[in-house]
PDB file of N, CA, C and O in Angstrom:
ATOM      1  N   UNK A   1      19.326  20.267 -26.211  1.00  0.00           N
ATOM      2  CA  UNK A   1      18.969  19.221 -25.272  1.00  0.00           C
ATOM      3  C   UNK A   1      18.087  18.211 -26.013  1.00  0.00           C
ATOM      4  O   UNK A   1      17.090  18.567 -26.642  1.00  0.00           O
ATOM      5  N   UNK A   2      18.525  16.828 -25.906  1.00  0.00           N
ATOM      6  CA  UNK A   2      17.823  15.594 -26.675  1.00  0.00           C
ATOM      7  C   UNK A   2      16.004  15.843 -25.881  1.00  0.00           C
ATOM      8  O   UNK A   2      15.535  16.602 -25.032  1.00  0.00           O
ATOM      9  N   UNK A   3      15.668  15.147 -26.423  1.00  0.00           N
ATOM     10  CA  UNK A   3      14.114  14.682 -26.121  1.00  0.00           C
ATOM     11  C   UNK A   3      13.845  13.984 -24.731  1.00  0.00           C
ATOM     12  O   UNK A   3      13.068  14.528 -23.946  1.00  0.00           O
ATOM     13  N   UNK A   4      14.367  12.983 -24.455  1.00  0.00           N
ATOM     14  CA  UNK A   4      15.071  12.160 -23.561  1.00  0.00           C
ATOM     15  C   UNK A   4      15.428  13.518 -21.930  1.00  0.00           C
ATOM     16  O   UNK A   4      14.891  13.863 -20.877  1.00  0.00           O
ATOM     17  N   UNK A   5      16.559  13.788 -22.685  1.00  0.00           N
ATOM     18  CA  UNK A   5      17.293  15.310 -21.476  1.00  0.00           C
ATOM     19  C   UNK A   5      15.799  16.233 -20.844  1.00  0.00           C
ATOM     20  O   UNK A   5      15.462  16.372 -19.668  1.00  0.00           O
ATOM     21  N   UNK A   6      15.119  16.757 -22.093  1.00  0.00           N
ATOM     22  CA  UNK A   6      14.443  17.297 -21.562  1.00  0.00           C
ATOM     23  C   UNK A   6      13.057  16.650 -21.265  1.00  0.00           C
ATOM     24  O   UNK A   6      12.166  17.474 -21.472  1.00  0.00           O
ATOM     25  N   UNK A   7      12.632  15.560 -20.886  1.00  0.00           N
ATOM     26  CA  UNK A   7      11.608  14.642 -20.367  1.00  0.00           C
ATOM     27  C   UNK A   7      11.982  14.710 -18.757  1.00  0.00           C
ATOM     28  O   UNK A   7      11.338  15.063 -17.769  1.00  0.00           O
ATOM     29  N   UNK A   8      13.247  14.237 -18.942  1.00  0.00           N
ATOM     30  CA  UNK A   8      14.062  14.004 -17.307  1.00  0.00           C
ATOM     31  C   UNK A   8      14.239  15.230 -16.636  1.00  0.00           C
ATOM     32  O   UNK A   8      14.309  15.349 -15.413  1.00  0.00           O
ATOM     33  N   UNK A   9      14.316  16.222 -17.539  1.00  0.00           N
ATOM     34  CA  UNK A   9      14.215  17.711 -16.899  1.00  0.00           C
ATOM     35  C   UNK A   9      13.076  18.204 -16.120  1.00  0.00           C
ATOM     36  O   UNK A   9      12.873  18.888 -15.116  1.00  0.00           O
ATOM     37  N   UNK A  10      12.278  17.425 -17.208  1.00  0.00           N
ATOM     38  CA  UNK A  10      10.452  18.220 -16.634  1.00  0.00           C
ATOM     39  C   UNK A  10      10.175  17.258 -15.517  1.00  0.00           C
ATOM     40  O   UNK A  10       9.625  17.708 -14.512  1.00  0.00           O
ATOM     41  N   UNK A  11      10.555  15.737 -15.585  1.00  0.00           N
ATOM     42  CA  UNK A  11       9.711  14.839 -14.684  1.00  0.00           C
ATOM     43  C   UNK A  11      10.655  15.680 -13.316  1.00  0.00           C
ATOM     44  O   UNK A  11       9.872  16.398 -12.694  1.00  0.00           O
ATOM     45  N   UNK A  12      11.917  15.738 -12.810  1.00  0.00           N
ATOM     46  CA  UNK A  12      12.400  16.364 -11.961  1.00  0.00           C
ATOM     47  C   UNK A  12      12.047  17.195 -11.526  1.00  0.00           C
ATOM     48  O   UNK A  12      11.763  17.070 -10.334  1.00  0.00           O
ATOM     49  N   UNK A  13      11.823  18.599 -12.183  1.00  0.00           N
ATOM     50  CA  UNK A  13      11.249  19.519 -11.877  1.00  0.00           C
ATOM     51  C   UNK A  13       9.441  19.738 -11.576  1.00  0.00           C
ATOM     52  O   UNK A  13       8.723  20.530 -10.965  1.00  0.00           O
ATOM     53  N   UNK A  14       9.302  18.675 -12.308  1.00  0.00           N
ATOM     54  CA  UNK A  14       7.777  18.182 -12.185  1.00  0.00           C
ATOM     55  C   UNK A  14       7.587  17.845 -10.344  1.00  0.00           C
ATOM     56  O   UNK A  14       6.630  18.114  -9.618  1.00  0.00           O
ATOM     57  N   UNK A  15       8.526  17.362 -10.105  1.00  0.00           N
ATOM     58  CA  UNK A  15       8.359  15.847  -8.736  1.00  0.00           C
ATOM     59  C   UNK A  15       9.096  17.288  -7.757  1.00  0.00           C
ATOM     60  O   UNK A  15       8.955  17.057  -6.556  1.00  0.00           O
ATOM     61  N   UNK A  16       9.472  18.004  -7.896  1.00  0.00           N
ATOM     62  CA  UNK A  16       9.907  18.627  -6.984  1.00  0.00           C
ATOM     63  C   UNK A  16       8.947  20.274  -6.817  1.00  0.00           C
ATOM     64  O   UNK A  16       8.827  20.726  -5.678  1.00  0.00           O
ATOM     65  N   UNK A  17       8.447  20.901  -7.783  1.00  0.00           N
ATOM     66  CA  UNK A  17       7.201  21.184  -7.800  1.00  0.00           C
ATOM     67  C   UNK A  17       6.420  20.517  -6.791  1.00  0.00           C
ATOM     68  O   UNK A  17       6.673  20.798  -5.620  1.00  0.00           O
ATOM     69  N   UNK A  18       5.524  19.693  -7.042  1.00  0.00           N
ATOM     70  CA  UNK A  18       4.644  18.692  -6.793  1.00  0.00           C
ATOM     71  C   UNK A  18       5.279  18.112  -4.833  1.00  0.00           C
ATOM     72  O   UNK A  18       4.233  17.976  -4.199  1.00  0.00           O
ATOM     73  N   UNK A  19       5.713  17.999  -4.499  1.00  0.00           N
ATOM     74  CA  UNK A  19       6.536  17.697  -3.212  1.00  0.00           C
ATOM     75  C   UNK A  19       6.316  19.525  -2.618  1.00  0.00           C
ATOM     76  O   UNK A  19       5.685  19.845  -1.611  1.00  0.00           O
ATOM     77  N   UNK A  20       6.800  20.175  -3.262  1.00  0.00           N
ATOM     78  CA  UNK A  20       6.240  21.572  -2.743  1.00  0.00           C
ATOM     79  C   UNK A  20       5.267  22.097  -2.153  1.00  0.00           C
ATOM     80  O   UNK A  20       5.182  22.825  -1.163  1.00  0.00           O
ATOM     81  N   UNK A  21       4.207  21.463  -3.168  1.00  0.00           N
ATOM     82  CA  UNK A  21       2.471  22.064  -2.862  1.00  0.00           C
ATOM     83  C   UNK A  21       2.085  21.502  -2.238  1.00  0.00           C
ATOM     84  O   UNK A  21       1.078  21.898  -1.651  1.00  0.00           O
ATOM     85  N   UNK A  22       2.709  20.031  -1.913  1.00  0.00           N
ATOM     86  CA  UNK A  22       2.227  18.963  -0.953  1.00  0.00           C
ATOM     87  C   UNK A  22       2.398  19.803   0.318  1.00  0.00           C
ATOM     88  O   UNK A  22       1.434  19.858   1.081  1.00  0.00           O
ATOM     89  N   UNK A  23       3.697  20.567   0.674  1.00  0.00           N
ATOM     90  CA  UNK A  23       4.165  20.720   1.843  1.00  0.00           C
ATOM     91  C   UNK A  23       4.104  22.523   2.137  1.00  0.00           C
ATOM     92  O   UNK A  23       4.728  23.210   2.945  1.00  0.00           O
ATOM     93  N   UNK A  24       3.219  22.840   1.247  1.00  0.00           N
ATOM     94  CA  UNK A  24       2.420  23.781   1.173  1.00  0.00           C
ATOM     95  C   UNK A  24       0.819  24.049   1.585  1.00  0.00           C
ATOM     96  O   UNK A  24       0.130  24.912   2.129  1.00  0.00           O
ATOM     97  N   UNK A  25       0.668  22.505   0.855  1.00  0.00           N
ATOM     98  CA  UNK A  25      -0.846  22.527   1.685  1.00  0.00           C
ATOM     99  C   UNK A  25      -1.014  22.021   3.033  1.00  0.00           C
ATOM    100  O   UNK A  25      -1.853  22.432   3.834  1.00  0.00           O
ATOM    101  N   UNK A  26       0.174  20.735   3.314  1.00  0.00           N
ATOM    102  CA  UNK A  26       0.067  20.652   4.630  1.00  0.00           C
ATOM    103  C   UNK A  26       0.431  21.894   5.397  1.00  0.00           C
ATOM    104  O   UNK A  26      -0.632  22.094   5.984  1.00  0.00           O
ATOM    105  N   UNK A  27       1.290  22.916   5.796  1.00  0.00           N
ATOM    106  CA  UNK A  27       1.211  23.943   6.582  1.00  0.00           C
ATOM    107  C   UNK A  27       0.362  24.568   6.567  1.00  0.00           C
ATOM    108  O   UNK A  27      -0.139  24.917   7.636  1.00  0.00           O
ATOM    109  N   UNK A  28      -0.282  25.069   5.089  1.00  0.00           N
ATOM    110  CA  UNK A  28      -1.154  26.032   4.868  1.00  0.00           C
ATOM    111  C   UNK A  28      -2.558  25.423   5.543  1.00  0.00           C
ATOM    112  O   UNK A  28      -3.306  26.320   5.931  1.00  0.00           O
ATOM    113  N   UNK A  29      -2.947  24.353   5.711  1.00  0.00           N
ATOM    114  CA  UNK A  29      -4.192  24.223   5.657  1.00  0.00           C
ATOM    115  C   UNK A  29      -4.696  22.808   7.226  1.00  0.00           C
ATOM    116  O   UNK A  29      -5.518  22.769   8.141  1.00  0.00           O
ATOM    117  N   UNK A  30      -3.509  21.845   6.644  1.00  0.00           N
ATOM    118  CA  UNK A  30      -3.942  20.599   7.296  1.00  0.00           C
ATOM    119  C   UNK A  30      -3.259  20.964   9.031  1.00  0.00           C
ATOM    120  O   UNK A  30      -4.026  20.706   9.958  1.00  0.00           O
ATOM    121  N   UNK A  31      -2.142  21.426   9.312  1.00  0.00           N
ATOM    122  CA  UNK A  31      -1.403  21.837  10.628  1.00  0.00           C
ATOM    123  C   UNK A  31      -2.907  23.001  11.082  1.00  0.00           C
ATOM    124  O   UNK A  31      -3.507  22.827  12.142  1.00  0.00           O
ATOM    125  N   UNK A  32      -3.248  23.947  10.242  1.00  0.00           N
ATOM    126  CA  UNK A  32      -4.638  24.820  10.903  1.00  0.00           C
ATOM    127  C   UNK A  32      -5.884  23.713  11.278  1.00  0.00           C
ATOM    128  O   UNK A  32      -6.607  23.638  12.272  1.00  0.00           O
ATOM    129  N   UNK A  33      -5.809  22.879  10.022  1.00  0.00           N
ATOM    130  CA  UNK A  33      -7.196  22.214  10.872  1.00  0.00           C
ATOM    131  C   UNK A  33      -7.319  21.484  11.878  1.00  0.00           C
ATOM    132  O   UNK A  33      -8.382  21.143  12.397  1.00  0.00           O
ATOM    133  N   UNK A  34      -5.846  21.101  12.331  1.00  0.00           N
ATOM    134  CA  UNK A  34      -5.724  20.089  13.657  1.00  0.00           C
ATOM    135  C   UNK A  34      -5.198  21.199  14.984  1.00  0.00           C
ATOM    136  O   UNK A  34      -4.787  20.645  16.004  1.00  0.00           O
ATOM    137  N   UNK A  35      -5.217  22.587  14.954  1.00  0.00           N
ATOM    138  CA  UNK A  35      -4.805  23.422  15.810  1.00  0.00           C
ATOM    139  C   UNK A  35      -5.139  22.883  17.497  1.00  0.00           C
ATOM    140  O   UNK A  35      -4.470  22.790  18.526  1.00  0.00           O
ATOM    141  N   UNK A  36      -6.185  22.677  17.205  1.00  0.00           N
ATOM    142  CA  UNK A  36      -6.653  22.415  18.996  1.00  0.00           C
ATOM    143  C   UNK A  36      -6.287  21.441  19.324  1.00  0.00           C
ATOM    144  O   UNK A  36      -6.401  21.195  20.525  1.00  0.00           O
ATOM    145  N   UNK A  37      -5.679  20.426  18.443  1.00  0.00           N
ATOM    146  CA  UNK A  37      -5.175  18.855  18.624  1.00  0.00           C
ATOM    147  C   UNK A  37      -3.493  18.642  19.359  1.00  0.00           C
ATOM    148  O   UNK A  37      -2.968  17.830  20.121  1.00  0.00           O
ATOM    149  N   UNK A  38      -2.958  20.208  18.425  1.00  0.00           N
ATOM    150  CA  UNK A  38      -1.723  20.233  18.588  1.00  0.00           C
ATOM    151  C   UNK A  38      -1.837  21.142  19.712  1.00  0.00           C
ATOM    152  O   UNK A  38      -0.744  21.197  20.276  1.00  0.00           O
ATOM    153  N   UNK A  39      -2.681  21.857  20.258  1.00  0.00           N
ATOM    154  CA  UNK A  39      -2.257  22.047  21.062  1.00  0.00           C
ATOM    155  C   UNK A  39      -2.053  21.747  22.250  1.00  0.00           C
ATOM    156  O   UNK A  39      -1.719  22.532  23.137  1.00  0.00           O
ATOM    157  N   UNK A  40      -2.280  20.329  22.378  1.00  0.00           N
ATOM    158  CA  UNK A  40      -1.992  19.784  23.594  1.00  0.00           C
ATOM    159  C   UNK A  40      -0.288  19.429  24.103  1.00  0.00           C
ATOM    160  O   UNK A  40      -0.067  18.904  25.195  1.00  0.00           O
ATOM    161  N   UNK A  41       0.932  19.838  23.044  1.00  0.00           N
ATOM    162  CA  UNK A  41       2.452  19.916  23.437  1.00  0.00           C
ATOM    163  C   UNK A  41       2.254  21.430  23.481  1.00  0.00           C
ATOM    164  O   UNK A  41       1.273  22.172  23.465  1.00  0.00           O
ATOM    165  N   UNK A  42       3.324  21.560  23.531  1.00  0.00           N
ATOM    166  CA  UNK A  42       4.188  23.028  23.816  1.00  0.00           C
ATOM    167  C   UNK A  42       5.683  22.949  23.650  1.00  0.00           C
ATOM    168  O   UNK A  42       6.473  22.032  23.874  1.00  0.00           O
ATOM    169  N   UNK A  43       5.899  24.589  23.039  1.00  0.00           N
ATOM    170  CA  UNK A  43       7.397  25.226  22.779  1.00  0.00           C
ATOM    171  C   UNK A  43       7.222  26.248  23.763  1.00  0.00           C
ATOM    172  O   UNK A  43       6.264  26.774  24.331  1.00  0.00           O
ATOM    173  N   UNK A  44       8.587  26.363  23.776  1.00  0.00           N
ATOM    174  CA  UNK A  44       8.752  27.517  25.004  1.00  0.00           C
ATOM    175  C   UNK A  44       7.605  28.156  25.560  1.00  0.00           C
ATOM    176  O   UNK A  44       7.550  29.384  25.635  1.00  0.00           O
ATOM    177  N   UNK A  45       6.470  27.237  26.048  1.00  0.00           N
ATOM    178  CA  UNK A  45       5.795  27.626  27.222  1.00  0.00           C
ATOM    179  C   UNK A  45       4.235  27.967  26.423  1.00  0.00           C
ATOM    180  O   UNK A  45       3.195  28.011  27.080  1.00  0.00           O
ATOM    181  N   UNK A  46       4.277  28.243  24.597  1.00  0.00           N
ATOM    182  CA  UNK A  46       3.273  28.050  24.017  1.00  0.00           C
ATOM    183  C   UNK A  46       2.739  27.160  23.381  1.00  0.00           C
ATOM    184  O   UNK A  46       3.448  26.497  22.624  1.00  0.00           O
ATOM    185  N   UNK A  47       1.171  26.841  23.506  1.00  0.00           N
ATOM    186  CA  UNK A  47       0.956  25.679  22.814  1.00  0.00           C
ATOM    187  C   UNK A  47       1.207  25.660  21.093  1.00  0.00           C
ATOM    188  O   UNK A  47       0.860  26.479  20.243  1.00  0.00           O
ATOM    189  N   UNK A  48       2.004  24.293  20.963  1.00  0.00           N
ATOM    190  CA  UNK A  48       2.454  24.050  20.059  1.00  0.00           C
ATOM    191  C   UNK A  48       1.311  24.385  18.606  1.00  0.00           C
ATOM    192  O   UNK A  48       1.946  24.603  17.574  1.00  0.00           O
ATOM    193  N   UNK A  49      -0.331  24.445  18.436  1.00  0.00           N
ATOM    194  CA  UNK A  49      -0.985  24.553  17.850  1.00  0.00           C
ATOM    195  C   UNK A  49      -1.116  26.405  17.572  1.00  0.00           C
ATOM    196  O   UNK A  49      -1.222  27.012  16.507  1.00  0.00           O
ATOM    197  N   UNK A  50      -1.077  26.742  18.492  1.00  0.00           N
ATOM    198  CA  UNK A  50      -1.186  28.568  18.654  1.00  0.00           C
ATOM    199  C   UNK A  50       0.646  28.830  17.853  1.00  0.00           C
ATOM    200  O   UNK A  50       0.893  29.340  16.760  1.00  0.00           O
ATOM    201  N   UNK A  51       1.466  28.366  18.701  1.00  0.00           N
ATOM    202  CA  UNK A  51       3.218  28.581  17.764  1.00  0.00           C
ATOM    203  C   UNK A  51       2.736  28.040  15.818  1.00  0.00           C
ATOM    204  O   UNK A  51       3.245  28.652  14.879  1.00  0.00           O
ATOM    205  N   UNK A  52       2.113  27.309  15.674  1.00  0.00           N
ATOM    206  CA  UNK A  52       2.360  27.043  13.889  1.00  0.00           C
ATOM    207  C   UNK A  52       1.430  27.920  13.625  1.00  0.00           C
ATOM    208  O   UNK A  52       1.859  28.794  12.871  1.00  0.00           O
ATOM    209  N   UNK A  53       0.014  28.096  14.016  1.00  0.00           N
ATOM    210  CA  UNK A  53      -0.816  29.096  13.166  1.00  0.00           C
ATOM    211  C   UNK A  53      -0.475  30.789  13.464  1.00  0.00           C
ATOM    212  O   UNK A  53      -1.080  31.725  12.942  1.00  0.00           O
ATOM    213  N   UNK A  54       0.583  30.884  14.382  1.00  0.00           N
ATOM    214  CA  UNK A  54       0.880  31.674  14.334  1.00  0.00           C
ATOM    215  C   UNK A  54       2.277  32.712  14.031  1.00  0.00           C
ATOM    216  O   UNK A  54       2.361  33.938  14.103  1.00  0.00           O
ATOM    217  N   UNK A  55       3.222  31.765  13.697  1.00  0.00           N
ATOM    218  CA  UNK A  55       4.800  31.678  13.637  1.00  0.00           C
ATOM    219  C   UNK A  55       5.149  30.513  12.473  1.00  0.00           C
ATOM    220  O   UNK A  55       5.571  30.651  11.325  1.00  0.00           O
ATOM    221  N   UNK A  56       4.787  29.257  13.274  1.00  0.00           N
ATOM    222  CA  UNK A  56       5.532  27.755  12.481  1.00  0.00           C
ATOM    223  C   UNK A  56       5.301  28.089  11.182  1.00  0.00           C
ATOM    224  O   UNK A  56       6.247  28.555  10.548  1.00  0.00           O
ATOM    225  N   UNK A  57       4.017  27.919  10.536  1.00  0.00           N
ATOM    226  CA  UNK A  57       3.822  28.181   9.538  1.00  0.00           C
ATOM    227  C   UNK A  57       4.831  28.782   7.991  1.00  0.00           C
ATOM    228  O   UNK A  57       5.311  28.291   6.969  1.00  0.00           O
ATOM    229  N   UNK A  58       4.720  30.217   8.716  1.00  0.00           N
ATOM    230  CA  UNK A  58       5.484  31.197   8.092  1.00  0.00           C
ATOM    231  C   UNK A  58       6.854  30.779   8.088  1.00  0.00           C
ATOM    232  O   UNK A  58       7.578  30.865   7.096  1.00  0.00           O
ATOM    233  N   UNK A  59       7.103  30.458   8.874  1.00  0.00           N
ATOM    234  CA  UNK A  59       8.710  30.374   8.857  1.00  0.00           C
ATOM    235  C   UNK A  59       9.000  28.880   8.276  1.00  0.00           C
ATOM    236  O   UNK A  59      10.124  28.590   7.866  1.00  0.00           O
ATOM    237  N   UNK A  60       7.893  27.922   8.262  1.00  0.00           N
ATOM    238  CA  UNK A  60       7.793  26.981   7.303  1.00  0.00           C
ATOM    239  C   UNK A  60       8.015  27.431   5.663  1.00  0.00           C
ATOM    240  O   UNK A  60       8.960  26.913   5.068  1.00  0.00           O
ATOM    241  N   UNK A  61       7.433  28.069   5.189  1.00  0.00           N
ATOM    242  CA  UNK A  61       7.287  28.967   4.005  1.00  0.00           C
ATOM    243  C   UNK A  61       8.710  29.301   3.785  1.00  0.00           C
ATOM    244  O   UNK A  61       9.427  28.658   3.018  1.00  0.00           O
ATOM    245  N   UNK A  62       9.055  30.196   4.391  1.00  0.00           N
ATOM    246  CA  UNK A  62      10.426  30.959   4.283  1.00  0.00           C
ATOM    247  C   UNK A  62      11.550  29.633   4.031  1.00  0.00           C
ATOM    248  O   UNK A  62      12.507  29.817   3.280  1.00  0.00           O
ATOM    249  N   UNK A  63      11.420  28.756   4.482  1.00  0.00           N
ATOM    250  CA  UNK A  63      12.440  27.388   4.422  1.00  0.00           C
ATOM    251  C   UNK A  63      12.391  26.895   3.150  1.00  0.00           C
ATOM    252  O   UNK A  63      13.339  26.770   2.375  1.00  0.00           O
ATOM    253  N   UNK A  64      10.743  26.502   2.892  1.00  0.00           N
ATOM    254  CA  UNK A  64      10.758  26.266   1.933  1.00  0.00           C
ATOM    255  C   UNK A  64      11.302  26.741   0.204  1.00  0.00           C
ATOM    256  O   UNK A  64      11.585  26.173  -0.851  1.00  0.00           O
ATOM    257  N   UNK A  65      11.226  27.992   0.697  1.00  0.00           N
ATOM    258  CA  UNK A  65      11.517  28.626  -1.020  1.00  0.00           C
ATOM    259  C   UNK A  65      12.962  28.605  -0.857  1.00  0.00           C
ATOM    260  O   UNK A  65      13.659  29.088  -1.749  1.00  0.00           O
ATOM    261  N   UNK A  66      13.459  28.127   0.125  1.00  0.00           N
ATOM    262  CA  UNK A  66      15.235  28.588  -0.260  1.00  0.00           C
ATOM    263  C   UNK A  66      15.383  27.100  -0.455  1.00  0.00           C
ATOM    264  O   UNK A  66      16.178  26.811  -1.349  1.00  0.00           O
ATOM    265  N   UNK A  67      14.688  25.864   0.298  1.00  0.00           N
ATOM    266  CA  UNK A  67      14.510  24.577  -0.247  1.00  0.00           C
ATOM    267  C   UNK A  67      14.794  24.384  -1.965  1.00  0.00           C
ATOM    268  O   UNK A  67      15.614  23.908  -2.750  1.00  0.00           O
ATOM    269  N   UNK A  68      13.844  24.920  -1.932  1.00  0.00           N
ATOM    270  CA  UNK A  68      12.663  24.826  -3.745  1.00  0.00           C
ATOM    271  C   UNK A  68      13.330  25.521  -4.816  1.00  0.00           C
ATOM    272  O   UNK A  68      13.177  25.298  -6.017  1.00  0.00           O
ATOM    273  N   UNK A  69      14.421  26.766  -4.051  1.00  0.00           N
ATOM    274  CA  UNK A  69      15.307  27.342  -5.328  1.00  0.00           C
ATOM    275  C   UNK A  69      16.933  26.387  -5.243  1.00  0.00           C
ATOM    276  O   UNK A  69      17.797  26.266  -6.112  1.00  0.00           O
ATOM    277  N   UNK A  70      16.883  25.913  -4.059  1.00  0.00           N
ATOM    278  CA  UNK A  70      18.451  25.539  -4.210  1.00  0.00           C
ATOM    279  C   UNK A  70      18.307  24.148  -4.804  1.00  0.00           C
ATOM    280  O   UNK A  70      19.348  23.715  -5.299  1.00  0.00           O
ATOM    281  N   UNK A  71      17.298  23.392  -4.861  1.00  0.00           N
ATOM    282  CA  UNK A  71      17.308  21.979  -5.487  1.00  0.00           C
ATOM    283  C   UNK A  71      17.189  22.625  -7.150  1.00  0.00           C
ATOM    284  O   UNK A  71      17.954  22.225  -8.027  1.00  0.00           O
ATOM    285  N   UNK A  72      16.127  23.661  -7.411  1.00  0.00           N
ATOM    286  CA  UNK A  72      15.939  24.145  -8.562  1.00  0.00           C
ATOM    287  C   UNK A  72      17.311  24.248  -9.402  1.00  0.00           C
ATOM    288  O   UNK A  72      17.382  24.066 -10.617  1.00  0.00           O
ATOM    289  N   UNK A  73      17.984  24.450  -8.873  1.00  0.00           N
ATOM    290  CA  UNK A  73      19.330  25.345  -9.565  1.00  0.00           C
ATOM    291  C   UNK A  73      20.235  23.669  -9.488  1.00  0.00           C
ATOM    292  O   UNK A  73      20.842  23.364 -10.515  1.00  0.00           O
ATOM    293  N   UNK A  74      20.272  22.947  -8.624  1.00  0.00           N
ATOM    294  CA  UNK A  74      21.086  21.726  -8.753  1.00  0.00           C
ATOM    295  C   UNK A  74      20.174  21.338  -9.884  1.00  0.00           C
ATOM    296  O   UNK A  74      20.642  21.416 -11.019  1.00  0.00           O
ATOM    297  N   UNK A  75      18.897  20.918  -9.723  1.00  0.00           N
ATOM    298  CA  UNK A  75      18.550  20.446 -11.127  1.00  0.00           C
ATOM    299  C   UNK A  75      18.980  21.006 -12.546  1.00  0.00           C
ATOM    300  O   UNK A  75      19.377  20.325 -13.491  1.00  0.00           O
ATOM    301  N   UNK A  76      18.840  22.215 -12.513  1.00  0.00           N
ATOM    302  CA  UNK A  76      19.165  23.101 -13.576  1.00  0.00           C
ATOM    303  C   UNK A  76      20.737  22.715 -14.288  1.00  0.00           C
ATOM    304  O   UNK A  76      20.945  22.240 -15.404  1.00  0.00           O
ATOM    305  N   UNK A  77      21.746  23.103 -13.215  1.00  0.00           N
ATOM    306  CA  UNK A  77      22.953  22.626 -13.290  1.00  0.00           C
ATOM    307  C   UNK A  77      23.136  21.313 -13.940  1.00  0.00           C
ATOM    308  O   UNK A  77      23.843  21.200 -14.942  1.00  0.00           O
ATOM    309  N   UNK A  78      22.487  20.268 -13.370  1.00  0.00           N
ATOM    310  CA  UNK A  78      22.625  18.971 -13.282  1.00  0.00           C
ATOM    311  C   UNK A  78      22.134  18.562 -14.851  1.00  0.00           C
ATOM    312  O   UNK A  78      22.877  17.800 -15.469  1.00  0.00           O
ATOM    313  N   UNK A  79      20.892  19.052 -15.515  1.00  0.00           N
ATOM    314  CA  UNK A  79      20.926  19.064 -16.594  1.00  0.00           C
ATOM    315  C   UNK A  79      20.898  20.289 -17.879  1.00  0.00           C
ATOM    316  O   UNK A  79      20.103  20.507 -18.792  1.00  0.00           O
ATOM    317  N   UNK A  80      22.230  20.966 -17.425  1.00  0.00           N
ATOM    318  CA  UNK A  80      22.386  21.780 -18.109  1.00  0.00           C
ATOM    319  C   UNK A  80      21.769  22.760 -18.693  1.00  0.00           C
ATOM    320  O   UNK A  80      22.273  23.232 -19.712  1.00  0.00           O
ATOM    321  N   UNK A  81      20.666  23.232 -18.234  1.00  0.00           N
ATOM    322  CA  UNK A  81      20.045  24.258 -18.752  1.00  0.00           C
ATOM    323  C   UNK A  81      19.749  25.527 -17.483  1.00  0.00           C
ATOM    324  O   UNK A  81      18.654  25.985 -17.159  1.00  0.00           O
ATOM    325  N   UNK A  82      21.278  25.931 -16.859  1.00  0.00           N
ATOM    326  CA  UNK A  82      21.310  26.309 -15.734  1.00  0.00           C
ATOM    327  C   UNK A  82      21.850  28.235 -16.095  1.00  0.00           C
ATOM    328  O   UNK A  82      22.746  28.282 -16.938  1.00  0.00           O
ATOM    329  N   UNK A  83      21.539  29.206 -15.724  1.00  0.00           N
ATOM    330  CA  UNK A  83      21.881  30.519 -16.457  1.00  0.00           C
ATOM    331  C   UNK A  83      23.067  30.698 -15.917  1.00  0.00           C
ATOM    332  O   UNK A  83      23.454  30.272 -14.828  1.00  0.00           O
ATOM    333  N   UNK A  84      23.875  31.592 -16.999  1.00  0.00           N
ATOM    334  CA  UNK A  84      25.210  31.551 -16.272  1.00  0.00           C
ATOM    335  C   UNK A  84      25.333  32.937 -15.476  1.00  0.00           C
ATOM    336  O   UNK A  84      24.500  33.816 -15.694  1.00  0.00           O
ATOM    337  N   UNK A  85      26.426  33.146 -14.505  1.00  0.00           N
ATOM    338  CA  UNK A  85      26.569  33.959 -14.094  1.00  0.00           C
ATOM    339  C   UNK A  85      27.366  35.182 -14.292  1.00  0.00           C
ATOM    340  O   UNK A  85      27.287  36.108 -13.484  1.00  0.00           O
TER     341      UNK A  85
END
């Protein structure tokens, strides 16, 4: 892989990393500190602030890593340094 290939490799994988932790710290941290804010809607009958710190969250997480591996692997693919099967 040229110099070039693998710059564009890292900045990609760099920016998609980085978009991760963003949306890592917002669940993890910023959705908890506004709990009592959110909870003024509601899902099925619970307030919407009690559903993320207690459910949303997590199942935020779980989205994410199948997010974060399936772009991983198009990147990978995309510039060739993808494992074969």
């Amino acid at each position: 892989m040229s110099q070039a290939g693998e710059d564009r490799y890292w900045k990609r994988t760099s920016g998609l990393m980085w978009t991760m932790m963003a949306l890592w710290l917002f669940f993890s941290f910023i959705v908890h500190f506004f709990v009592n804010s959110l909870n003024s809607f509601s899902i099925l009958g619970f307030p919407f602030g009690f559903y993320m710190a207690a459910q949303g969250s997590l199942l935020a997480f779980v989205i994410m890593l199948f997010i974060y591996a399936r772009r991983q692997d198009r990147i990978d693919r995309e510039e060739g340094v993808a494992e074969e099967d």
